[in-house]
N, C-alpha and C positions, 0 to 999 in steps of 0.2 A: 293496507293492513300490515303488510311486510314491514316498510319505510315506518308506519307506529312502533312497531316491534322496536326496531332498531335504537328509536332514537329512544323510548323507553330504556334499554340497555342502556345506554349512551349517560342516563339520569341515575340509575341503579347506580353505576360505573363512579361515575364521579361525587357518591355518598360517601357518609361515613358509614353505610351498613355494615363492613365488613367490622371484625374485630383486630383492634390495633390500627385504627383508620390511618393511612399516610396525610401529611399535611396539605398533599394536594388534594387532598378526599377529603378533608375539612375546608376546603376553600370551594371558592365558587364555579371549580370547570375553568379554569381561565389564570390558574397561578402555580406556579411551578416552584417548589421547595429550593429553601437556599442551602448551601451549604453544609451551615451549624443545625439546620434541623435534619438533614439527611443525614449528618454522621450520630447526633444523636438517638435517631429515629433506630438505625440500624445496632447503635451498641445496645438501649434495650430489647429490641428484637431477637441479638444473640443472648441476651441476660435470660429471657424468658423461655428460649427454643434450644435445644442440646443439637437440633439438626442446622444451624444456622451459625457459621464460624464469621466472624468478621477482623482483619487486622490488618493492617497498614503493611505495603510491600513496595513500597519507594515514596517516591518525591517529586514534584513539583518545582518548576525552574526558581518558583520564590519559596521555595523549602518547608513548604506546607505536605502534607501527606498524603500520597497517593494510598485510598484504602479498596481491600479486597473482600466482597462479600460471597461467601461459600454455601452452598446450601448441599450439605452431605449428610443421609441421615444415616451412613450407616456406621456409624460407632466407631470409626477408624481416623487415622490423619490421610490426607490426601492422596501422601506418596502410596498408600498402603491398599486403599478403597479402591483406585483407578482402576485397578487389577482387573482385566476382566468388563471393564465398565465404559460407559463413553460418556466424555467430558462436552459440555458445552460453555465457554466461553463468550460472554457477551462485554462490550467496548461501550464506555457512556459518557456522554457532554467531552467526548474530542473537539466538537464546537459547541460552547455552553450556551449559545443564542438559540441551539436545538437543542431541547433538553428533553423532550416524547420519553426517551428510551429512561432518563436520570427514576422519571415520576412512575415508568410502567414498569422498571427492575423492580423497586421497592416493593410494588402491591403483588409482582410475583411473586418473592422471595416470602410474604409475607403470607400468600395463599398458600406456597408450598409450605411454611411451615408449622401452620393449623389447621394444615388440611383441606380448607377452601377444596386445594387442586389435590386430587392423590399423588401420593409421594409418587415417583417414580422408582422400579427396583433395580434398572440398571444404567441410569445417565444420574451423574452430578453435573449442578450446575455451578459455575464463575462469574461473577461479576465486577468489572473493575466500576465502580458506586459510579465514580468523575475522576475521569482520565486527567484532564483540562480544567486544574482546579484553580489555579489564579485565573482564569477566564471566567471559571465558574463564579468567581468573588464579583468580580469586575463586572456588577450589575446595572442594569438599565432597562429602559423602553425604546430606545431609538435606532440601534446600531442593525435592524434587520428590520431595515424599511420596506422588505415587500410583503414580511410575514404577519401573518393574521396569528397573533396571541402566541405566549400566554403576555401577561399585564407587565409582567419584568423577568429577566432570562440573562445570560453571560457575556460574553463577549467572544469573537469569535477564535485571535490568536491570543498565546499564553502572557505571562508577565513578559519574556522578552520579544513579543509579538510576533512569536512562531503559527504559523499554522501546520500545527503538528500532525495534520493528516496529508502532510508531505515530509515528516519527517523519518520515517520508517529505514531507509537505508543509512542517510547522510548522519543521523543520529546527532542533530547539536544540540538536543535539550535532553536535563534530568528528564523528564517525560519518558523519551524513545526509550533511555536507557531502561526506565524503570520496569516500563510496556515489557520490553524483550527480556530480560529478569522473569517477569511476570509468567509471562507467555511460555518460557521453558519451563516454569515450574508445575506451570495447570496442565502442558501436553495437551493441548483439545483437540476434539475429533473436528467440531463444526465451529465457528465463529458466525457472531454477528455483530456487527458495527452500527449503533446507529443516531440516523441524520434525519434531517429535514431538508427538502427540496429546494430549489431555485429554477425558475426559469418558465417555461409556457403555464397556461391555464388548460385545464380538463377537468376531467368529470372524476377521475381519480382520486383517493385518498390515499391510496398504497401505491410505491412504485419502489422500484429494489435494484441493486447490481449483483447480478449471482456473476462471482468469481469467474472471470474467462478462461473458457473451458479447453483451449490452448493451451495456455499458459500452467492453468492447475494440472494440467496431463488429458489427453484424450481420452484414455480410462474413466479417470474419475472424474475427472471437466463433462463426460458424457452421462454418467450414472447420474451426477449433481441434477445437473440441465434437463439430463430428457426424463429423470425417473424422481428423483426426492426434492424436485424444488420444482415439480409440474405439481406435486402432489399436498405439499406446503401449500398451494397455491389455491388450490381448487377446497384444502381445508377452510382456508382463509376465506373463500367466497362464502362457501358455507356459515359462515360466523358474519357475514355481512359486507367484505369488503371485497369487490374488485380490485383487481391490480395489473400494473404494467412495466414491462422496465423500463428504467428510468430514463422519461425522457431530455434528454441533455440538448435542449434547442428552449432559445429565449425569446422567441416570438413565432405569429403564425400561427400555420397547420401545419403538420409533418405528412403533405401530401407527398413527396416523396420520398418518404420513410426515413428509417434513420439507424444508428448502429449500437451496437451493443458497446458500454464501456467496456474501455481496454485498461486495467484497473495494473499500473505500472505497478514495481514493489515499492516503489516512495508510499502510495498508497496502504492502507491496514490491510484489505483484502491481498494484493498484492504481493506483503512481507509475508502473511499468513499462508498463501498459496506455496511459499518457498518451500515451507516444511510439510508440504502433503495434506495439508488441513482445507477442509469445505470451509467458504466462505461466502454471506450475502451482507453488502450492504444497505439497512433498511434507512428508504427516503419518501419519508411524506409529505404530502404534500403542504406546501408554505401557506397555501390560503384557506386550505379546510380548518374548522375551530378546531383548537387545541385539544378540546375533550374528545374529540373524535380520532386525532392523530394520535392522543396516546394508546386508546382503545387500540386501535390498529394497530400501533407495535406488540402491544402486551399479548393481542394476539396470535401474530407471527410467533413470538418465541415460544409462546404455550403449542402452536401447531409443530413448530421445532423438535420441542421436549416430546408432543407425543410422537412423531416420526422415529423419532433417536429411543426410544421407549422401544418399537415395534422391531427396530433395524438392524440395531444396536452393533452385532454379528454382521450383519452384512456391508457396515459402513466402515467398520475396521479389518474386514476384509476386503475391500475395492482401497483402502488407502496401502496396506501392504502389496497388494497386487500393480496399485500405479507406479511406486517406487522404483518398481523393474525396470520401469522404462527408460531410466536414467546411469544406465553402464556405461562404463569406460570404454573409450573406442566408437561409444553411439553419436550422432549428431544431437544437437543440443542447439536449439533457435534462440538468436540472440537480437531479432529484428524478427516485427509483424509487419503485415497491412491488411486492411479487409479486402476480401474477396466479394468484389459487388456481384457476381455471379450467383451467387448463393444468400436466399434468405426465407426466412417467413411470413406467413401471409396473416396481419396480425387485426384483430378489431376493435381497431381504434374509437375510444368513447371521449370526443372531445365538443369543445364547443367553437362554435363560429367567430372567429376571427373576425374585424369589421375596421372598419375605417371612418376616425370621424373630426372636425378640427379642432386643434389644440386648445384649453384654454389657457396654456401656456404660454403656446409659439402662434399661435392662429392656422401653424402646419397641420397635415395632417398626422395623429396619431393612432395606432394600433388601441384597442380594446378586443374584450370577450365580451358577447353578446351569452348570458347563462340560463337566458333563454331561451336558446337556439340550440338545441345536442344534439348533437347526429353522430351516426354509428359508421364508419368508412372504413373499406382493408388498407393497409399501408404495408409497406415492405419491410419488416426487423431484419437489416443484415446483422447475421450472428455467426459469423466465420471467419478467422483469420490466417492466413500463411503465411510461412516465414520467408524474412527476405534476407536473411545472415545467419549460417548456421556455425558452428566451431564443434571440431571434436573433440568427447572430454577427455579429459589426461587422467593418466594413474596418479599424476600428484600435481602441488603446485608447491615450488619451493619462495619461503620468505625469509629475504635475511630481516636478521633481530633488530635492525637499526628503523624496521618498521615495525616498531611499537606501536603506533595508532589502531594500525590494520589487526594486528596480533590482539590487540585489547578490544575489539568488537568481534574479531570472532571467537575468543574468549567467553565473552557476554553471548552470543551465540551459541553454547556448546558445539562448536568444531574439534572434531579430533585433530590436535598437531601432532607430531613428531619430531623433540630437540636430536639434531643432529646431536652425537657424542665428542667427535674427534673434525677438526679441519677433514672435509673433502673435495676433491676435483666430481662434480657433476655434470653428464653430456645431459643438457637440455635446451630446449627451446627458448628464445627471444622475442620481444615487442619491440620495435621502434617504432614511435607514432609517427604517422608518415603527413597524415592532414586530420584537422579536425574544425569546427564553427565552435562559437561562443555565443551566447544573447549577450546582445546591448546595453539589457537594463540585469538587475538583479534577481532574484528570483528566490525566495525564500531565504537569503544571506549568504547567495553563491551567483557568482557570474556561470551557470552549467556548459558544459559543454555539450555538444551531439554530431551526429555525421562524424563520425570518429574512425577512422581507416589507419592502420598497421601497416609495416614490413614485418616482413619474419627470418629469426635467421637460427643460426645450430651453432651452436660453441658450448666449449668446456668450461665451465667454472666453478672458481676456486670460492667453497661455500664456509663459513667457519663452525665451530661448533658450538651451540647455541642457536643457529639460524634453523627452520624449520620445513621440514617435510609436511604438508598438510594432502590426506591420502583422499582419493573423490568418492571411494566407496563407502560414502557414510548418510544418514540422512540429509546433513545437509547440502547435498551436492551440489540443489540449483542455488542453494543460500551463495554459496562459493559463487557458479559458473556467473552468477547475476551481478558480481561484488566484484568480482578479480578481473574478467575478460572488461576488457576497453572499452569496445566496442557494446556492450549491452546499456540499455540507454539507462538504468542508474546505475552504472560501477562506478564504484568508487574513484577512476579515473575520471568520468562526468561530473562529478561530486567535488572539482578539483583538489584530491588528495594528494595527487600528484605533481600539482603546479610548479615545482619547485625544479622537475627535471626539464622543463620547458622553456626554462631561459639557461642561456650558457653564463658560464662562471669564468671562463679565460676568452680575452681578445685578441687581437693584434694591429700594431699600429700600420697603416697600411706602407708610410715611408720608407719604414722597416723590413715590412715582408715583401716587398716587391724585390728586392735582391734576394731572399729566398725562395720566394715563388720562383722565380726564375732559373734557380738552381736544381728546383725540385725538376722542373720540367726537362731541361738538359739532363740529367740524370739518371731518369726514368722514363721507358720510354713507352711501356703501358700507360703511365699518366697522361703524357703528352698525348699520346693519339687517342685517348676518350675526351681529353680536354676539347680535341681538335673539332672530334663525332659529335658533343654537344655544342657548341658554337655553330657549326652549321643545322642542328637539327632544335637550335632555341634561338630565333632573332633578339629576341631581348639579351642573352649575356650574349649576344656577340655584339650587342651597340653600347653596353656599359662595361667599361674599364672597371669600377668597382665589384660589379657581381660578376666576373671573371676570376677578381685578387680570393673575391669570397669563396667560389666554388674551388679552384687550387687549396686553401686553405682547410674545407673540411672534406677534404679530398688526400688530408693531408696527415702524416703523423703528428700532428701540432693541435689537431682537432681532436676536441676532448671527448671520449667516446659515449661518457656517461649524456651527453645532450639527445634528449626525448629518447633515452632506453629507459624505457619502464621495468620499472623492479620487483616485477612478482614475476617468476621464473615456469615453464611448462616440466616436465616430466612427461612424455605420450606415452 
């Protein structure tokens, strides 16, 4: 009778019973709105509702418009309403081949603003309509060969085939830009992202990344996890859907278990985490029908809205309370791993795994037997420690010749501070001591990682114009995660840096071997460390060249600017 219920809803759901039906609610369960009818859909929606703001607030890499839909009934502009209020924030068609959330925004936006749903008196809500709007164009049936519906959907990267849910730090599409614009103007308390699944088969329709709770702060990584996103969750049951997180394994059983994503800030979750904001990203599942996945999102965000209704006070007091924990002088984790020691015991609803020959290869291949389900505990590791900590400075000095750096955090709201007059500053140095490269490319960056520092103490001469940027601000981990090296996307991973990594002066070696040799006669601390590594590195004691070479930047002839990184500490 239950399972009747359901899928009755299921038929309700995808009518046109409601008033203002979405175009997906005149289609058959199985078609997902293009475009030019979502933007149209939404201008008359605000034409007819005074609680429903809708307006473009950036761009698109092919210069189409990123548009924003607001639902604030309380008679104010944004800046104004916030007040006192908590913002929710929802992310849509970042990969336009999922579009759940595109089809399930609209029919809330639409309930909320006829009432369907009661208003809420203290959360607005944000909706970016399609984040990913040339992806959103760039329609088809093929390019999400494992997913089951709808009949045509987007594409996954943007016009310059970004996949822009890796674009949050490095920022090289209008997109990122527009997002982070976006994002400082709506302030949200909570975000949701959302996706559709890839990977094993179960019994699931809902499965999610709630923000690592590391990462967003122990505080409120803890609040999130153990109190407002159990509670989300058990709403969600209620309304018909099981849920799991997301399981990130592509075949199999996860008999022994598996871990929580570690949701980097390249990620939306991620960049969102930076500035103290809750974060889930929703992922349904790729083979449950379409009409069923949207249902399940539209749900999540309606359980959201009523949590953030009930909480409102209590979640904008756990985000000011977490901030604390990011003072100057404190440790600050710039490296995780999971802790396999630590997990939970979780009841897993999957189905049987089986093995049968190919009709392909005549090999054997995997299948799900769906009807075979069975209920097994598995292990969710959901704990991470840090394996690299740095502590934070009272400032980080940037000279002005890094414009780049200066123009996204800009776009950030970072407080800087223009230096007025030339000054001599005692502060801290990077030299990169070693770091790896991938092979192949990776979003249209060779990245780096395994990124290890010297450090050193000197005076320098700062100009005026170069800037003071102080850590006591919100965005502190936005900085510690951008500037420090070693955090696995800074901006020196991101290679912004590339340019200090190769040297600019040589020498001919014919040449300097009569000055090598003078250096050494000369000086007579160079000589005997020359002498201590020779014997304590067989390799430069059996090459004549990498001997000229280490004399050389051993040398006042070596150019000091090679792999000093230029963003400067203050402790």
């Amino acid at each position: 009778m239950k399972r009747f219920l359901i899928l009755f809803s299921f038929m309700l759901f995808g009518r046109s019973y409601a008033q203002m039906p979405t175009p997906y609610e005149r289609g058959n369960g199985n078609q997902s709105t293009t475009f030019e009818e979502m933007r149209a859909y939404y201008q008359e929606l605000a034409e007819k509702y005074s609680s429903i703001h809708y307006e473009t607030k950036g761009e698109d890499d092919n210069n189409k418009p990123i548009d924003v839909v607001v639902f604030n009934p309380f008679g104010k502009t944004l800046e104004v309403a916030r007040k006192g209020k908590c913002i929710l924030l929802v992310n849509n068609g970042i990969h336009p081949g999922e579009p759940d959330g595109i089809d399930a925004t609209m029919m809330l936006m639409r309930d909320l603003a006829t009432g369907k749903v009661k208003a809420p008196q203290n959360v607005i809500v944000v909706a970016v309509a399609s984040y990913n709007v040339s992806g959103m164009l760039n329609r088809g049936s093929f390019s999400r060969a494992n997913q089951n519906g709808p009949e045509e959907y987007g594409f996954r990267g943007n016009a310059r085939h970004y996949d822009l849910n890796r674009d949050f730090i490095k920022t090289d599409t209008k997109n990122s830009r527009s997002f982070q614009q976006i994002f400082h103007w709506v302030k949200p308390d909570v975000f949701i992202d959302n996706h559709v699944s890839n990977g094993a088969d179960y019994q699931y329709t809902f499965t999610y990344i709630s923000t690592n709770k590391e990462r967003l702060g122990n505080l409120l990584g803890n609040y999130f996890n153990n109190n407002m996103q159990k509670t989300l969750l058990k709403d969600l049951q209620e309304k018909g859907f099981m849920s799991v997180p997301y399981v990130n394994i592509h075949n199999d059983v996860p008999d022994g278990g598996f871990p929580t994503f570690m949701d980097s800030p390249r990620y939306a979750t991620g960049y969102t985490s930076l500035f103290n904001v809750i974060g889930t990203v929703v992922e349904t599942h790729m083979l449950k029908p379409y009409q069923e996945r949207v249902k399940a999102t539209y749900d999540y965000m309606r359980c959201n809205l009523d949590f953030m209704e009930q909480h409102y006070k209590e979640i904008k007091q756990k985000r000011t309370e977490n901030l604390k924990q990011y003072q100057i002088g404190d440790k600050y984790a710039l490296a995780w791993k999971l802790d396999s020691s630590k997990y939970e015991s979780l009841d897993f609803k999957g189905f049987e795994a089986k093995y049968k020959p190919s009709d392909v290869s005549s090999k054997d291949r995997l299948w799900y037997d769906r009807n075979a389900k069975f209920s097994k505990q598995v292990k969710l590791y959901n704990t991470y420690v840090p394996t690299k900590e740095v502590t934070i400075p009272s400032y980080y000095v940037i000279p002005q010749s890094e414009w780049k750096i200066i123009n996204l955090l800009t776009l950030n709201q970072i407080k800087m501070i223009p230096l007025k007059q030339d000054t001599v500053i005692a502060v801290e140095q990077y030299r990169i001591k070693d770091f790896k490269t991938t092979s192949s490319p990776y979003e249209g960056h060779y990245l780096h990682f395994d990124t290890s520092l010297l450090r050193e103490s000197n005076k320098v001469n700062f100009r005026a114009g170069d800037y003071l940027v102080p850590l006591n601000q919100d965005g502190v981990k936005f900085l510690l995660e951008t500037l420090e090296p070693e955090a696995i996307d800074s901006y020196f991973n991101w290679n912004f840096f590339d340019a200090i990594l190769g040297q600019k002066e040589y020498y001919s070696a014919y040449v300097f071997e009569d000055t090598a040799a003078k250096l050494l006669k000369e000086n007579k601390d160079l000589r005997a460390a020359f002498e201590r590594e020779k014997m304590n590195n067989p390799k430069l004691a059996a090459s004549s060249s990498a001997q000229l070479d280490w004399i050389y930047k051993h040398s006042p002839y070596y150019e000091d600017s090679h792999l000093l990184y230029p963003i400067y500490r203050i402790n």
